[in-house]
C-alpha positions in Angstrom: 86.2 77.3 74.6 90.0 77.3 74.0 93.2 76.5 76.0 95.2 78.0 78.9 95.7 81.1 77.3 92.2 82.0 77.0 91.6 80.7 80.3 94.0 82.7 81.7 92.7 86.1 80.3 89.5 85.2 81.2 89.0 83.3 84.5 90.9 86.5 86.4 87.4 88.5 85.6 84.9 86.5 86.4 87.2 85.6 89.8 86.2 89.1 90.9 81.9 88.4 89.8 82.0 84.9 91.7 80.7 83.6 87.9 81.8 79.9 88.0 82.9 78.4 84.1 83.3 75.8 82.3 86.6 75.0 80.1 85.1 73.2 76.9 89.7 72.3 76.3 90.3 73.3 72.2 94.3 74.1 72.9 97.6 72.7 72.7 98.7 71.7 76.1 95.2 72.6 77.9 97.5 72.3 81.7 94.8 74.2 83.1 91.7 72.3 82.2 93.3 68.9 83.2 94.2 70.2 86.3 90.4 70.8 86.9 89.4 66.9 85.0 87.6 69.0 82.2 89.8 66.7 79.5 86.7 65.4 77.8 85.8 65.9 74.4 84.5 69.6 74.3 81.1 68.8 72.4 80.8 66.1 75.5 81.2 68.4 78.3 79.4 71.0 76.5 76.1 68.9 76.7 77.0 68.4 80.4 77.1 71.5 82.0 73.8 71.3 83.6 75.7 68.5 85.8 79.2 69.8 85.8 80.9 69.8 89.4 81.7 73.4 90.1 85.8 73.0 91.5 88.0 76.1 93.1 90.4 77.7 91.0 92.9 79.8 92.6 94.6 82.9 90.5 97.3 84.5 92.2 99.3 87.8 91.4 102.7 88.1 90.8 104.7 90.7 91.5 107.7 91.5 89.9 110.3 94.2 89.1 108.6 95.4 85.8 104.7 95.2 87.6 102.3 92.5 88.0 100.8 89.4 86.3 98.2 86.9 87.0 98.7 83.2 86.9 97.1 80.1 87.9 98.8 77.0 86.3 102.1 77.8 87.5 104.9 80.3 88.1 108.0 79.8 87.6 111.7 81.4 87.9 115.7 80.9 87.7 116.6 78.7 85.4 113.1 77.5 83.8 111.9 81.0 83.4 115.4 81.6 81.3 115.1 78.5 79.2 111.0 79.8 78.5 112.5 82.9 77.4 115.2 81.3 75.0 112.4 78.9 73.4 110.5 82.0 72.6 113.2 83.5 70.2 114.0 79.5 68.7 111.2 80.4 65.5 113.1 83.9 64.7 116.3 82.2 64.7 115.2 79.5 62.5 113.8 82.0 60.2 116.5 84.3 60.2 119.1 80.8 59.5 116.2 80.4 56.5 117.1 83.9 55.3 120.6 83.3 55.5 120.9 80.2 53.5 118.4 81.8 50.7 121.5 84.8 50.2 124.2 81.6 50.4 122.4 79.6 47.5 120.9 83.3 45.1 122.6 83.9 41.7 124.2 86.8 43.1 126.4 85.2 45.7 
């Protein structure tokens, strides 16, 4: 149970034991379990594993200049790996903007 990130630490091990699973989706975006039709309410498919369709899943390996990482869902580079990389600092900024505007508006300003 959980969303792509779970699935993506986990499906990579069982790959290697052949061990099929079942995504029971409890994330955000859950790209991953929709790609596989496993959408459903979680307590739903949960009671239907005994008649669950067992689909393929590939997971890849990417090689790049600072090692290697697994993937499944997708890989991406150029410009849509950038903008990833910028959204990721967006909640420091808006904190650090927070912090700033606290000093503008103390008593000892």
């Amino acid at each position: 149970m959980g969303g792509d990130g779970t699935v993506q630490s986990i499906a990579p091990h069982l790959r290697e034991t052949k061990i099929p699973f079942h995504i029971l989706p409890s994330g955000t975006a859950n790209n991953i379990a929709q790609c596989l039709g496993q959408t459903s309410n979680p307590e739903l498919l949960a009671t239907h594993l005994d008649h669950a369709e067992i689909l393929a899943l590939d997971v890849r390996m990417l090689e790049h200049r600072n090692g290697e990482k697994i993937f499944m869902e997708a890989a991406g580079m150029g410009i849509f790996a950038e903008l990833i990389f910028e959204m990721q600092k967006w909640p420091q900024q808006s904190q650090m903007e927070m912090a700033d505007s606290r000093k503008e508006n103390s008593p000892e300003h």
